[in-house]
C-alpha positions in Angstrom: 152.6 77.9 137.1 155.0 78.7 134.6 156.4 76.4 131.6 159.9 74.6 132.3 161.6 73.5 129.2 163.8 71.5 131.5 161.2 69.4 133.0 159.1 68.8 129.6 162.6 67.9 128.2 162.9 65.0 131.2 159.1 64.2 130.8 160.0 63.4 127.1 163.3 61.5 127.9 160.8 59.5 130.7 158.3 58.6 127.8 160.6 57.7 125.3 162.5 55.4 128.0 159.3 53.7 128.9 157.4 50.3 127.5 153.9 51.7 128.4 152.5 55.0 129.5 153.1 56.0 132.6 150.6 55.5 135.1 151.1 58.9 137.1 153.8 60.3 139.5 155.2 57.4 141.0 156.8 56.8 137.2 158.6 59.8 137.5 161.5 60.5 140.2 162.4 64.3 142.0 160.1 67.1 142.2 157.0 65.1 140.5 156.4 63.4 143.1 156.3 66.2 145.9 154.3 68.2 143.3 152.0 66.3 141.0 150.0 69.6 140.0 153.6 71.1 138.2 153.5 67.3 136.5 150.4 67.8 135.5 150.8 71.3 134.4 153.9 70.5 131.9 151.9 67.6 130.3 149.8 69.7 129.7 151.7 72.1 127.8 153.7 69.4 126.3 150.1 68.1 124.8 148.7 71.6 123.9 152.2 72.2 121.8 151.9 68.7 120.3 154.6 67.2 121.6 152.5 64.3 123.5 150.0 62.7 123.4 148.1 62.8 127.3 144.7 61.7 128.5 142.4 63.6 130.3 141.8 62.4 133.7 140.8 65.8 135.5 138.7 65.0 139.0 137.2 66.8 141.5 140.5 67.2 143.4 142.1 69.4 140.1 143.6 69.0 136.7 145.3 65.4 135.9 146.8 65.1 132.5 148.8 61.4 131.9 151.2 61.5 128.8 150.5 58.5 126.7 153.1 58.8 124.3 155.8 60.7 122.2 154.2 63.1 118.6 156.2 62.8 115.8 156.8 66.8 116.7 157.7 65.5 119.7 160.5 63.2 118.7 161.7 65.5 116.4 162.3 68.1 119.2 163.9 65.7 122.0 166.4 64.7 119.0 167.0 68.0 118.7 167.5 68.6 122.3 169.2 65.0 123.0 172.7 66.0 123.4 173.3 67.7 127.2 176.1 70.3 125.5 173.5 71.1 122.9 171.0 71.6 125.1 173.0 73.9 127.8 174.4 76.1 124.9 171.2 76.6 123.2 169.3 77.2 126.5 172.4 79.6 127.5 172.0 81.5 124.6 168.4 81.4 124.6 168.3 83.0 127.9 170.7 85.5 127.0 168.9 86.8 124.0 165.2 86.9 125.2 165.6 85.7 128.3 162.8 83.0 128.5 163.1 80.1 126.3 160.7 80.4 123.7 160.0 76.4 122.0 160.5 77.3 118.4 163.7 79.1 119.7 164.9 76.9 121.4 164.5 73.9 118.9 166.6 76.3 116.3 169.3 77.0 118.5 169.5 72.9 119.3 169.5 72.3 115.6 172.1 74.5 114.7 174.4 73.9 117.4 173.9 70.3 116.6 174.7 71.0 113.1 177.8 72.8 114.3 178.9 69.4 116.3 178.4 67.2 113.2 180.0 69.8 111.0 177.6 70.7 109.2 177.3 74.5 109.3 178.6 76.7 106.9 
């Protein structure tokens, strides 16, 4: 599987929107639910980068990780990434230039275009 900056971005909007960690895929709407494993997989990710926090709750049948809540980091980069026009410009140009969209990357290029919206750039 690879990583999907869109989905983690929607896992973190989910989490944030939410009173209590979620309990698995019936929290979250679309594609989770017809494949828990890519769920799963972008927790994960979203926990190894420090983004989440997520409990372990592997079993016989395969990996299970279940975000528990929002990192400071994590925060931090969903602000950055809030905006819709931020986000499609900076994953535009991310694309464009590497052509996968690298984290620290793509937090930068939300940042400044965010900057560029609040006129702030110089």
């Amino acid at each position: 599987m690879k990583r999907d900056m869109d989905l983690c971005r929607q896992i973190l909007f989910k989490l944030e929107e939410m009173d209590r960690p979620p309990r698995g895929t019936a929290d979250f709407e679309g594609r989770f639910r017809e494949a828990p494993a890519e769920l799963y997989y972008q927790v994960y990710l979203l926990k190894d980068a420090g983004l989440i926090e997520a409990m372990d709750a592997r079993s016989s049948s395969g990996d299970r990780w279940l975000p528990q809540k929002i990192t400071w980091a994590g925060q931090e980069f969903l602000d950055a990434a809030r905006s819709d026009t931020v986000w499609s410009k900076a994953r535009a140009r991310a694309t464009e230039v590497g052509g996968t969209l690298a984290y620290q990357i793509l937090k930068e290029l939300c940042l400044q275009y965010a900057r560029e919206q609040l006129g702030l750039q110089r």
